[in-house]
KOLKE-416227 format. One record per residue: x, y, z of N, C-alpha, C, CB in turn; residue in one letter. Coordinates in steps of 0.001 Angstrom, whole numbers, padded with zeros to 6 digits, always signed. Glycine has a CB too. Layout:
<zazas>
XYZXYZXYZXYZa...
</zazas>
This chain:
<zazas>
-013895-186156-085197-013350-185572-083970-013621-184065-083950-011824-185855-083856x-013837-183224-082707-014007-181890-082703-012835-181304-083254-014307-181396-081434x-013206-180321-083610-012373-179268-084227-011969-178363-083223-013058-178527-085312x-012501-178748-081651-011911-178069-080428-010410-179154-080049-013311-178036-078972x-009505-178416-079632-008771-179538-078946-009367-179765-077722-007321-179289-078731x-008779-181425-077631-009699-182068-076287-008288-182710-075252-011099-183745-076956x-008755-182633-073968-008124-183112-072607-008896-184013-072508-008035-182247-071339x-007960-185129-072407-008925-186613-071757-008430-186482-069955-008134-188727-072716x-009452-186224-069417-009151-186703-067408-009467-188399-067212-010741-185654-065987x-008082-188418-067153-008381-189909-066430-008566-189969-064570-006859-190969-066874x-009269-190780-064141-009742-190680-062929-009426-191991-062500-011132-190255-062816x-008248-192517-062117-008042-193512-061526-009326-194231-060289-006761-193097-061028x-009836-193324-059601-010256-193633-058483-011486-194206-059679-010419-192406-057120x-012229-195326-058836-013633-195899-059517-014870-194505-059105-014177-197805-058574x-015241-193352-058726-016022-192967-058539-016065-191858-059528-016100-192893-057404x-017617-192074-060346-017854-191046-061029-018226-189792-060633-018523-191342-061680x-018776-189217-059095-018607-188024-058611-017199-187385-058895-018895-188117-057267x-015797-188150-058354-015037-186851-058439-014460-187126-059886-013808-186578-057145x-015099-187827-061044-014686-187417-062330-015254-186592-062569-014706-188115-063265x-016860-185965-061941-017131-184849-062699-016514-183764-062324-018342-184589-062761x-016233-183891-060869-015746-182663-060545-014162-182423-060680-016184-182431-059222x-013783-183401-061345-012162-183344-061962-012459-182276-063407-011416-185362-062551x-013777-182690-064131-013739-182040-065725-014364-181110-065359-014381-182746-067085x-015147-180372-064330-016079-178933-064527-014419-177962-063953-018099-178761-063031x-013710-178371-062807-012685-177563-062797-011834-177681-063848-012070-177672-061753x-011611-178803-064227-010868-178696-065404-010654-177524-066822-011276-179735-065800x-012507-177576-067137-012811-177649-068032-012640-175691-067909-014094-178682-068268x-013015-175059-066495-013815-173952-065958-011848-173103-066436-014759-174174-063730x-011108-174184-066010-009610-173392-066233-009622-173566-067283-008245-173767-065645x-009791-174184-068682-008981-174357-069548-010176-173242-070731-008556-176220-069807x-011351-173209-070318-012350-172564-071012-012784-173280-071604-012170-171640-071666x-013392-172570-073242-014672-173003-073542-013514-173609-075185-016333-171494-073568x-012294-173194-075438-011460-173602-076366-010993-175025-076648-010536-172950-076160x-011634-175581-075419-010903-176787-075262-011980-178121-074715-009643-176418-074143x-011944-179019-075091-013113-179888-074900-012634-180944-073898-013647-180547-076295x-012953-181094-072614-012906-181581-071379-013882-182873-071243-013244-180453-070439x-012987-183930-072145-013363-185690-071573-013092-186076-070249-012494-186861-072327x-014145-186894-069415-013660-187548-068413-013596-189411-068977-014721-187109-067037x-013015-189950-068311-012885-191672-067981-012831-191730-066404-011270-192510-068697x-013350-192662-066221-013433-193031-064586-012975-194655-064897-015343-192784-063667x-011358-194912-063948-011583-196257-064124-012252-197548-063676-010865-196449-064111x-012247-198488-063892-013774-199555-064027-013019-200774-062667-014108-200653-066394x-011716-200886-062252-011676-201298-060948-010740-200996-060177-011744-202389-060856x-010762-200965-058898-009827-200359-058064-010696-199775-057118-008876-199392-058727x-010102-198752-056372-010651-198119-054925-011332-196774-055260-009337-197806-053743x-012559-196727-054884-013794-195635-055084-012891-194407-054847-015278-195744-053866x-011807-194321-054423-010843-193326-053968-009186-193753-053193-011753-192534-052927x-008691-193759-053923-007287-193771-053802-006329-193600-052114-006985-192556-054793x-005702-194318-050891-005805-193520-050072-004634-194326-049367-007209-193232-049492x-004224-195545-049842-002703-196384-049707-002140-197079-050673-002670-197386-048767x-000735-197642-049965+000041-198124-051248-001043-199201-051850+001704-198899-050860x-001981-200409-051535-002515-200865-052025-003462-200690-053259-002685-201105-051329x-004170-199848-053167-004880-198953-053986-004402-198276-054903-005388-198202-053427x-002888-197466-054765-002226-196847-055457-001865-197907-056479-001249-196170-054758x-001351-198950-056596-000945-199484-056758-001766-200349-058019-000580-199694-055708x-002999-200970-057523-004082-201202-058533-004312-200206-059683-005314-201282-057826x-004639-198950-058929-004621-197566-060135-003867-197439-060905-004486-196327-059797x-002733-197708-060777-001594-197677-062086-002025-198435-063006-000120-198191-061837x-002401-199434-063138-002625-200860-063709-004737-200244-064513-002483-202601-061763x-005639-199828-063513-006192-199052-064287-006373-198092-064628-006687-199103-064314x-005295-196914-064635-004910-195523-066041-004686-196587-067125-003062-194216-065833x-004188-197215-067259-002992-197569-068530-004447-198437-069391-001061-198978-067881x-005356-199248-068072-006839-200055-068817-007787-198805-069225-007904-201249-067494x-007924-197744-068727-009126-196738-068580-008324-195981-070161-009250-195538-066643x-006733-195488-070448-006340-194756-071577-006733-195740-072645-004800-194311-071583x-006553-197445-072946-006595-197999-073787-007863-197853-074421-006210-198998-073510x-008798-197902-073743-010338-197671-074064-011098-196557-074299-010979-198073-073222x-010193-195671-074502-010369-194033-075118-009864-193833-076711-009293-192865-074105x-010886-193145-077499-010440-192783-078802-009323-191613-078342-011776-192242-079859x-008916-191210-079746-007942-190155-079748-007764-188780-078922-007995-189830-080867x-006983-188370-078394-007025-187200-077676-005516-186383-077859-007397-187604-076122x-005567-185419-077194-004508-184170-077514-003695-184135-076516-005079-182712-077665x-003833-184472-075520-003317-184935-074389-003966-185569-073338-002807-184112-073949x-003184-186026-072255-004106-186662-070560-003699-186317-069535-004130-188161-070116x-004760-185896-068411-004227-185356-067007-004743-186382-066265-004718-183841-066455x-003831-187381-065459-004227-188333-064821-004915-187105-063318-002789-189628-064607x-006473-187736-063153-006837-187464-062033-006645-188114-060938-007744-187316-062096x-005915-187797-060381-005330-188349-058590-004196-187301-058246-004406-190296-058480x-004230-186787-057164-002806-186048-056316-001849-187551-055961-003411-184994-054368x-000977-188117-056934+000108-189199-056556+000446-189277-057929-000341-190714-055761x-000464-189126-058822+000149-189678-060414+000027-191386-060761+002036-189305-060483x-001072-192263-060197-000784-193386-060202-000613-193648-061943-001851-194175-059331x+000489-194602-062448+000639-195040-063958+001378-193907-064647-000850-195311-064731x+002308-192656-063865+002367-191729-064601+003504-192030-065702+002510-190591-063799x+004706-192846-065504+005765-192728-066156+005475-193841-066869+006994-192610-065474x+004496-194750-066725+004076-195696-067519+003281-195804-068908+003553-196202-066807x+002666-194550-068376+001363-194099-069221+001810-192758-070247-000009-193568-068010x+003279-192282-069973+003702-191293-070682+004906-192167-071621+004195-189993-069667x+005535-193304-071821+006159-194106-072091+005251-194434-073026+006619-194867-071195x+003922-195045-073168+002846-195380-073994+002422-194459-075092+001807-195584-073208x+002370-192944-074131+000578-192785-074391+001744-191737-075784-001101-191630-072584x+001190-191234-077062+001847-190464-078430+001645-189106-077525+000841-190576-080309x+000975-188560-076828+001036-187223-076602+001151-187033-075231-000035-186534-077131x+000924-185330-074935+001694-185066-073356+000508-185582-072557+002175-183188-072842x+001260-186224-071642+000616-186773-069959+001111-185788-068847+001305-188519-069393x+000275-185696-068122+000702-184901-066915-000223-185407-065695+000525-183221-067191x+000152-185592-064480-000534-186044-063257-000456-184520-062201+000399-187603-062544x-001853-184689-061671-002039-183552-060516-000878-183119-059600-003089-184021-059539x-000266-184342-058976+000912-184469-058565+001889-183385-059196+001267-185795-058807x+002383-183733-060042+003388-183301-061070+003397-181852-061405+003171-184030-062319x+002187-181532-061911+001315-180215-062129+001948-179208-060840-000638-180586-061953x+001377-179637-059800+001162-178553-058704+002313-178610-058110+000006-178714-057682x+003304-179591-058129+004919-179449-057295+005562-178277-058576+006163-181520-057178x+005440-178361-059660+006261-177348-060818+005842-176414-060735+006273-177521-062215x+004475-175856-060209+003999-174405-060511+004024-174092-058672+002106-174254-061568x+003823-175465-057291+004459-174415-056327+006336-174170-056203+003867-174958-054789x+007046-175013-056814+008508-174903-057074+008705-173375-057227+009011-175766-058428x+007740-172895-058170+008519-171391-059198+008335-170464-058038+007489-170622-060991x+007450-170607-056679+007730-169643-055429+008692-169884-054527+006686-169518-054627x+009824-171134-054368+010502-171774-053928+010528-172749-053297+010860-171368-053644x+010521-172815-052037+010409-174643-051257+008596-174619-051089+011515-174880-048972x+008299-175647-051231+006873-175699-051224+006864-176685-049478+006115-176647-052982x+005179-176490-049370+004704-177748-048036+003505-178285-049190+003820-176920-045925x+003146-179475-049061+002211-180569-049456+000908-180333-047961+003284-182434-049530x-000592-180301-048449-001116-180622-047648-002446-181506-048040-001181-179585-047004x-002801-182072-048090-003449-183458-048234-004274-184370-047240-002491-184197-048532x-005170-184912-047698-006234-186256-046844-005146-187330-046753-007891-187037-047926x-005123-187921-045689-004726-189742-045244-003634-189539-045010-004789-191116-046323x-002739-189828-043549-001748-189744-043545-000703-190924-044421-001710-189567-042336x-001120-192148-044786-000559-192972-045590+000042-192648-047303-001540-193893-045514x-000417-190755-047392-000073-190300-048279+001491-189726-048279-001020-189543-048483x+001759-189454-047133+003445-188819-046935+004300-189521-047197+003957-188435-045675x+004592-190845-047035+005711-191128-047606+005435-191734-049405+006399-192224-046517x+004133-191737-049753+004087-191943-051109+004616-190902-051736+002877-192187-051575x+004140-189667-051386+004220-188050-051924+005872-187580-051897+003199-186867-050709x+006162-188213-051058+007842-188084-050754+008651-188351-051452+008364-188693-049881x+008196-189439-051700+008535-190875-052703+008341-190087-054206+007115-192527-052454x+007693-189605-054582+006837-189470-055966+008210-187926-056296+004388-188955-055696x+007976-186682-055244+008730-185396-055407+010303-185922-055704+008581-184362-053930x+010504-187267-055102+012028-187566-055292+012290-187734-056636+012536-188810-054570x+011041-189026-057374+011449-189423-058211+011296-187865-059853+010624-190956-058134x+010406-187443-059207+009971-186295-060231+011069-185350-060140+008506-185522-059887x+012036-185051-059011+013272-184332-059037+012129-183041-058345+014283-184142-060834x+012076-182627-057546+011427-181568-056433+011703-182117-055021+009681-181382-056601x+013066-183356-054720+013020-183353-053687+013587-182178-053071+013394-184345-053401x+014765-181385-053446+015321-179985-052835+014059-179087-052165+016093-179008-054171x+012751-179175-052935+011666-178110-053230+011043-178096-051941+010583-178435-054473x+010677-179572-051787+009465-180193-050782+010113-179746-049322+009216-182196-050920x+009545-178694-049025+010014-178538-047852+009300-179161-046715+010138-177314-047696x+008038-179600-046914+007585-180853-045784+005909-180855-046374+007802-180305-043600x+005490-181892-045459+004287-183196-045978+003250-182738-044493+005155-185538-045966x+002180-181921-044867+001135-181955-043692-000339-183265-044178+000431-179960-043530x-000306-183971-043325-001694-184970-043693-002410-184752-042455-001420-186810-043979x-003659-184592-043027-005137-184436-042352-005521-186028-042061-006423-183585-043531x-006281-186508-040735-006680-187533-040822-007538-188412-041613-006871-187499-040137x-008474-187223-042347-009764-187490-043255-008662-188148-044676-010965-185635-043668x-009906-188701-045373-008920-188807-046878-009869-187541-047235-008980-190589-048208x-009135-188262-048785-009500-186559-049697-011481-187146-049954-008070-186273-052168x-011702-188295-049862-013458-188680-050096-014053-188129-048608-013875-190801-050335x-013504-188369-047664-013872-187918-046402-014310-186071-045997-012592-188426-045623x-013056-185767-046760-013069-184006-046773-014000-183714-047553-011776-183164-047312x-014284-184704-048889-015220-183876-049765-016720-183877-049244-015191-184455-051269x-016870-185155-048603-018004-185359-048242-018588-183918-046412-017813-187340-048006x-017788-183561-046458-018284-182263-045245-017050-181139-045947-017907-182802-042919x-017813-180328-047100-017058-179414-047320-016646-178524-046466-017421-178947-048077x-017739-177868-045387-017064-176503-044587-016101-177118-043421-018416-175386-043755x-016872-178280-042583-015298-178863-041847-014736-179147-042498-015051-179879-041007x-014208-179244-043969-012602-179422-044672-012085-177939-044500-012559-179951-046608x-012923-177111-045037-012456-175958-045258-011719-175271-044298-013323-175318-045595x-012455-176047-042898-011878-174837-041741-010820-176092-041570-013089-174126-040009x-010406-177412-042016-009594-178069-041213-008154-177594-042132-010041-179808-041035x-008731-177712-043058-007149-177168-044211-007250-175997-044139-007005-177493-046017x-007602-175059-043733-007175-173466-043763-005880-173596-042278-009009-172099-043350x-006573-174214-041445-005396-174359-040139-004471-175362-040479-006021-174836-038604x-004255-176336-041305-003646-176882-041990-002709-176243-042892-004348-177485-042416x-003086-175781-043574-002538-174804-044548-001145-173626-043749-004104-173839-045117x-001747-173368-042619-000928-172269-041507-000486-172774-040880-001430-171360-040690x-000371-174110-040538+000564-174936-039743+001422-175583-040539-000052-175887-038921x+001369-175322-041840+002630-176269-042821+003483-175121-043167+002038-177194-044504x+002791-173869-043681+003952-172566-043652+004449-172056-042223+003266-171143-044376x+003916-172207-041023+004989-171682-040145+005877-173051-039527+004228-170712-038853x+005328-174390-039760+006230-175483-039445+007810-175410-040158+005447-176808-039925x+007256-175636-041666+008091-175894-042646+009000-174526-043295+007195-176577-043652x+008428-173414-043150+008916-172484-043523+008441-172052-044754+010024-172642-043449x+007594-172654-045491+007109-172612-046891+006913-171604-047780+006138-173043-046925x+007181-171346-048859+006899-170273-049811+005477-170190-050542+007918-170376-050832x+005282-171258-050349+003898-171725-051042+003474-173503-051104+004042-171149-052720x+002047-173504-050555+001508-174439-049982+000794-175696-051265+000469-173650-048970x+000822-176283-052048+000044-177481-052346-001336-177758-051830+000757-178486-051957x-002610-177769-052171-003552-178640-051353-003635-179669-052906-005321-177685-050570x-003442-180617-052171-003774-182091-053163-004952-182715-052726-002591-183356-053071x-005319-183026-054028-006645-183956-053997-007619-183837-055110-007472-183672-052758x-007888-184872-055933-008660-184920-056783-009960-184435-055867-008610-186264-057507x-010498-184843-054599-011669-184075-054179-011764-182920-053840-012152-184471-053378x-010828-182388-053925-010553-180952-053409-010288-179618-054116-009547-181050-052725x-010828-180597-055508-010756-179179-056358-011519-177753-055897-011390-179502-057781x-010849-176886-055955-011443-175741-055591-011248-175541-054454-012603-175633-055800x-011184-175804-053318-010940-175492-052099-009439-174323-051734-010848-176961-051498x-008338-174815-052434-007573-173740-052216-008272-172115-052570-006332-174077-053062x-008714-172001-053679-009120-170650-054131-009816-170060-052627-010314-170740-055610x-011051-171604-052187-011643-170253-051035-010647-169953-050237-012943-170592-049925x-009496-170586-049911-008608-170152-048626-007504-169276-048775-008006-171282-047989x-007495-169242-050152-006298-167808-050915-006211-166885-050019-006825-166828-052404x-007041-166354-049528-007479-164737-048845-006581-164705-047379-009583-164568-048395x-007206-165672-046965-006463-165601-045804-004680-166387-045502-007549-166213-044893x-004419-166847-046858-003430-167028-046633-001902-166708-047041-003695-167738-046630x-001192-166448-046398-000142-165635-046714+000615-165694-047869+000603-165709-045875x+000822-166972-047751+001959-167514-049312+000965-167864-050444+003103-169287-049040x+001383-168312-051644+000549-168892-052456-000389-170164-052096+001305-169152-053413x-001657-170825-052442-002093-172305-052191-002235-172374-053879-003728-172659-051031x-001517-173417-054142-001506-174531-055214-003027-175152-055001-000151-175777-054948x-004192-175233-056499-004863-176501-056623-004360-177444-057059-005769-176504-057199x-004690-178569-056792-003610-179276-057775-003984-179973-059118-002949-180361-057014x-005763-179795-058778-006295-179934-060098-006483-178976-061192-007321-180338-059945x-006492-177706-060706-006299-176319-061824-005128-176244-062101-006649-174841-061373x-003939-176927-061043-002560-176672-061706-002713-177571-062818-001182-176994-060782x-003375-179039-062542-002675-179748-063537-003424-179666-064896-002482-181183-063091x-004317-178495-064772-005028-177979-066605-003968-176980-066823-007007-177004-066796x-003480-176275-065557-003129-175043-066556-001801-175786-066876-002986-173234-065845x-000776-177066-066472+000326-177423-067059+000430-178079-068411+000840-178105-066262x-001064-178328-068785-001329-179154-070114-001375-177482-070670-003018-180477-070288x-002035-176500-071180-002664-175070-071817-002144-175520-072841-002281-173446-071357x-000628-175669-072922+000327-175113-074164+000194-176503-074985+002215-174599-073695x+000194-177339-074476-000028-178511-075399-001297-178673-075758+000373-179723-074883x-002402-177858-075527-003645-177685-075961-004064-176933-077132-004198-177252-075073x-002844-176055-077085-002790-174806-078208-003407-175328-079814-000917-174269-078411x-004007-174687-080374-004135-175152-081786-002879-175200-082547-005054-174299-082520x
</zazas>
Protein backbone atom coordinates (compact mmCIF):
# COMPACT_ATOMS: atom_id res chain seq x y z
CA UNK A 1 0.00 0.00 0.00
CA UNK A 2 1.28 3.69 -0.56
CA UNK A 3 2.92 5.31 2.00
CA UNK A 4 0.59 8.36 0.83
CA UNK A 5 -2.72 8.26 2.64
CA UNK A 6 -5.47 7.40 0.18
CA UNK A 7 -9.39 8.62 -0.32
CA UNK A 8 -11.39 6.01 -1.99
CA UNK A 9 -14.45 8.17 -4.22
CA UNK A 10 -17.15 6.06 -4.52
CA UNK A 11 -19.40 7.07 -7.46
CA UNK A 12 -22.66 5.61 -7.09
CA UNK A 13 -23.84 6.82 -10.45
CA UNK A 14 -22.64 3.97 -13.28
CA UNK A 15 -20.71 6.67 -15.34
CA UNK A 16 -17.07 6.78 -15.46
CA UNK A 17 -16.91 10.50 -16.75
CA UNK A 18 -18.14 12.01 -13.53
CA UNK A 19 -15.81 9.55 -11.51
CA UNK A 20 -13.07 11.24 -13.05
CA UNK A 21 -14.16 14.37 -12.48
CA UNK A 22 -15.20 13.48 -8.82
CA UNK A 23 -11.09 12.44 -8.23
CA UNK A 24 -9.25 15.41 -10.32
CA UNK A 25 -11.42 17.87 -7.94
CA UNK A 26 -10.99 15.78 -5.34
CA UNK A 27 -7.65 15.06 -5.64
CA UNK A 28 -6.78 19.15 -6.87
CA UNK A 29 -8.30 19.98 -2.99
CA UNK A 30 -6.72 17.51 -1.06
CA UNK A 31 -3.15 17.86 -3.02
CA UNK A 32 -0.45 15.90 -3.94
CA UNK A 33 -0.26 14.30 0.07
CA UNK A 34 -2.94 12.25 -0.48
CA UNK A 35 -3.72 9.56 -3.08
CA UNK A 36 -7.20 9.98 -4.81
CA UNK A 37 -8.94 6.35 -5.78
CA UNK A 38 -12.01 6.39 -7.81
CA UNK A 39 -14.78 3.22 -8.01
CA UNK A 40 -17.64 3.78 -10.29
CA UNK A 41 -20.50 1.51 -9.42
CA UNK A 42 -21.20 -1.49 -11.91
CA UNK A 43 -25.30 -1.11 -11.79
CA UNK A 44 -27.77 1.41 -11.37
CA UNK A 45 -28.48 4.84 -13.18
CA UNK A 46 -25.61 6.48 -15.44
CA UNK A 47 -26.64 9.36 -13.01
CA UNK A 48 -28.68 9.50 -10.06
CA UNK A 49 -31.94 11.83 -10.46
CA UNK A 50 -35.13 9.97 -8.40
CA UNK A 51 -36.22 8.02 -5.58
CA UNK A 52 -35.84 5.00 -7.89
CA UNK A 53 -32.33 5.31 -8.73
CA UNK A 54 -31.48 6.64 -5.39
CA UNK A 55 -32.50 3.89 -4.10
CA UNK A 56 -30.60 1.14 -6.29
CA UNK A 57 -27.35 3.31 -5.42
CA UNK A 58 -27.45 2.56 -1.90
CA UNK A 59 -27.41 -1.10 -2.56
CA UNK A 60 -24.38 -0.29 -5.10
CA UNK A 61 -21.94 1.93 -2.60
CA UNK A 62 -22.11 -0.87 -0.10
CA UNK A 63 -21.33 -3.58 -3.73
CA UNK A 64 -18.72 -0.92 -5.29
CA UNK A 65 -16.90 -0.48 -1.15
CA UNK A 66 -16.84 -4.40 -0.87
CA UNK A 67 -14.69 -4.71 -3.95
CA UNK A 68 -12.07 -2.19 -2.89
CA UNK A 69 -8.76 -3.06 -1.04
CA UNK A 70 -7.94 -1.03 2.00
CA UNK A 71 -8.36 2.65 2.32
CA UNK A 72 -8.13 5.60 4.93
CA UNK A 73 -11.33 6.72 4.39
CA UNK A 74 -14.58 7.16 1.65
CA UNK A 75 -16.40 10.10 0.10
CA UNK A 76 -19.48 8.72 -1.40
CA UNK A 77 -19.79 10.60 -4.82
CA UNK A 78 -23.43 11.82 -5.25
CA UNK A 79 -25.09 15.25 -3.73
CA UNK A 80 -27.91 12.81 -1.60
CA UNK A 81 -25.41 10.40 0.15
CA UNK A 82 -27.00 7.27 -1.37
CA UNK A 83 -25.83 4.08 1.35
CA UNK A 84 -24.51 6.75 3.69
CA UNK A 85 -25.53 5.50 7.21
CA UNK A 86 -25.26 2.09 5.89
CA UNK A 87 -21.93 2.23 4.57
CA UNK A 88 -20.57 4.12 7.75
CA UNK A 89 -22.16 1.30 10.08
CA UNK A 90 -19.87 -1.17 7.87
CA UNK A 91 -17.18 0.55 6.50
CA UNK A 92 -13.71 0.56 9.86
CA UNK A 93 -12.99 4.16 8.84
CA UNK A 94 -14.53 7.75 8.25
CA UNK A 95 -17.32 7.95 5.46
CA UNK A 96 -18.59 11.12 4.43
CA UNK A 97 -21.20 11.91 1.47
CA UNK A 98 -21.18 15.27 -0.71
CA UNK A 99 -24.45 15.86 0.80
CA UNK A 100 -23.24 15.84 4.31
CA UNK A 101 -19.93 17.65 3.50
CA UNK A 102 -21.46 20.82 2.05
CA UNK A 103 -24.72 21.24 4.52
CA UNK A 104 -21.77 21.35 7.67
CA UNK A 105 -19.41 23.72 6.04
CA UNK A 106 -22.63 25.95 4.49
CA UNK A 107 -24.28 25.63 8.29
CA UNK A 108 -20.98 27.49 9.85
CA UNK A 109 -22.41 30.84 7.70
CA UNK A 110 -25.89 30.15 9.07
CA UNK A 111 -29.22 29.11 7.28
CA UNK A 112 -28.10 27.81 4.02
CA UNK A 113 -30.39 27.48 0.32
CA UNK A 114 -29.61 24.05 -1.66
CA UNK A 115 -29.35 24.56 -5.40
CA UNK A 116 -29.26 21.57 -7.62
CA UNK A 117 -30.35 19.60 -11.15
CA UNK A 118 -33.99 17.67 -11.15
CA UNK A 119 -36.63 18.90 -9.34
CA UNK A 120 -37.37 15.25 -7.89
CA UNK A 121 -34.32 16.17 -5.78
CA UNK A 122 -36.21 18.54 -3.10
CA UNK A 123 -37.98 16.51 -1.19
CA UNK A 124 -35.11 13.80 -1.11
CA UNK A 125 -32.61 16.69 0.02
CA UNK A 126 -35.19 17.70 2.62
CA UNK A 127 -35.55 14.41 3.68
CA UNK A 128 -31.68 13.69 3.94
CA UNK A 129 -30.92 17.65 5.99
CA UNK A 130 -33.68 16.27 8.46
CA UNK A 131 -32.25 13.11 9.01
CA UNK A 132 -28.51 14.53 9.17
CA UNK A 133 -29.94 17.20 11.81
CA UNK A 134 -29.52 20.68 9.44
CA UNK A 135 -33.16 20.79 9.26
CA UNK A 136 -33.15 24.35 11.42
CA UNK A 137 -30.17 25.30 8.73
CA UNK A 138 -31.94 24.55 5.34
CA UNK A 139 -33.46 27.54 4.72
CA UNK A 140 -34.96 26.37 1.27
CA UNK A 141 -34.43 23.89 -1.89
CA UNK A 142 -33.94 25.76 -5.49
CA UNK A 143 -34.12 22.87 -8.45
CA UNK A 144 -33.16 23.61 -11.98
CA UNK A 145 -35.10 21.60 -14.54
CA UNK A 146 -31.86 20.01 -16.09
CA UNK A 147 -30.34 17.11 -13.89
CA UNK A 148 -26.90 17.47 -12.72
CA UNK A 149 -25.80 15.00 -16.32
CA UNK A 150 -27.87 17.51 -18.27
CA UNK A 151 -25.99 20.72 -16.77
CA UNK A 152 -22.76 19.02 -17.23
CA UNK A 153 -23.27 18.23 -20.60
CA UNK A 154 -23.71 22.37 -21.73
CA UNK A 155 -21.36 23.85 -19.24
CA UNK A 156 -21.84 27.73 -20.03
CA UNK A 157 -25.84 27.37 -20.15
CA UNK A 158 -25.39 25.75 -16.59
CA UNK A 159 -23.28 28.39 -15.62
CA UNK A 160 -25.50 31.24 -16.57
CA UNK A 161 -28.62 29.05 -15.35
CA UNK A 162 -27.18 28.55 -11.69
CA UNK A 163 -25.60 31.90 -11.31
CA UNK A 164 -29.50 33.25 -11.59
CA UNK A 165 -30.29 30.36 -9.62
CA UNK A 166 -27.93 30.92 -7.13
CA UNK A 167 -29.59 34.84 -6.73
CA UNK A 168 -32.92 33.68 -6.68
CA UNK A 169 -32.38 31.20 -3.67
CA UNK A 170 -30.53 34.05 -1.53
CA UNK A 171 -33.09 36.75 -2.11
CA UNK A 172 -36.12 34.05 -1.97
CA UNK A 173 -34.92 32.25 1.06
CA UNK A 174 -32.95 34.78 2.75
CA UNK A 175 -29.74 32.70 2.71
CA UNK A 176 -26.36 33.13 4.27
CA UNK A 177 -24.78 30.91 1.99
CA UNK A 178 -25.78 28.88 -1.02
CA UNK A 179 -24.94 24.90 -1.70
CA UNK A 180 -24.52 24.01 -5.48
CA UNK A 181 -24.88 20.12 -5.39
CA UNK A 182 -23.86 17.77 -7.81
CA UNK A 183 -21.39 15.27 -8.43
CA UNK A 184 -21.39 16.98 -12.12
CA UNK A 185 -20.88 20.15 -11.00
CA UNK A 186 -17.77 20.09 -9.52
CA UNK A 187 -16.25 23.31 -9.91
CA UNK A 188 -18.86 25.40 -11.05
CA UNK A 189 -19.49 27.22 -7.78
CA UNK A 190 -15.81 28.66 -7.73
CA UNK A 191 -16.62 30.30 -11.30
CA UNK A 192 -19.75 32.00 -9.76
CA UNK A 193 -18.02 33.07 -6.31
CA UNK A 194 -17.37 36.60 -7.80
CA UNK A 195 -20.48 37.58 -8.46
CA UNK A 196 -22.06 36.30 -5.67
CA UNK A 197 -22.86 37.83 -2.54
CA UNK A 198 -22.96 35.14 0.19
CA UNK A 199 -20.73 32.17 0.19
CA UNK A 200 -21.40 29.10 -2.79
CA UNK A 201 -20.64 25.72 -1.24
CA UNK A 202 -19.03 22.92 -3.82
CA UNK A 203 -20.22 20.12 -2.65
CA UNK A 204 -17.61 18.04 -4.02
CA UNK A 205 -14.53 20.19 -2.63
CA UNK A 206 -16.58 20.40 0.51
CA UNK A 207 -16.77 16.84 0.76
CA UNK A 208 -12.55 16.45 0.42
CA UNK A 209 -12.00 19.19 2.53
CA UNK A 210 -14.50 17.32 5.39
CA UNK A 211 -12.40 14.07 5.08
CA UNK A 212 -8.47 16.48 5.38
CA UNK A 213 -8.24 15.58 9.06
CA UNK A 214 -8.91 12.02 8.77
CA UNK A 215 -6.36 11.99 6.02
CA UNK A 216 -3.69 13.36 8.27
CA UNK A 217 -0.66 11.05 8.71
Amino acid sequence: MSARRELLVLNPNTSQAVTRLLCAHVQEELGPGVLVRGATATFGAPYIADEASYAVAGHAVLDAWQAQPRTHAVLIGCFGDPGLFALRELCPVPVAGLAEASFAEAALHGRFAIVTGGARWEPMLRRLALALGFGDRLAGIHTVAPTGAQLAADPQGARALLAQSCENAVNRFDADAVVVGGAALAGIAGNLQRASPVPLVDSVRAGARHLRAALQP
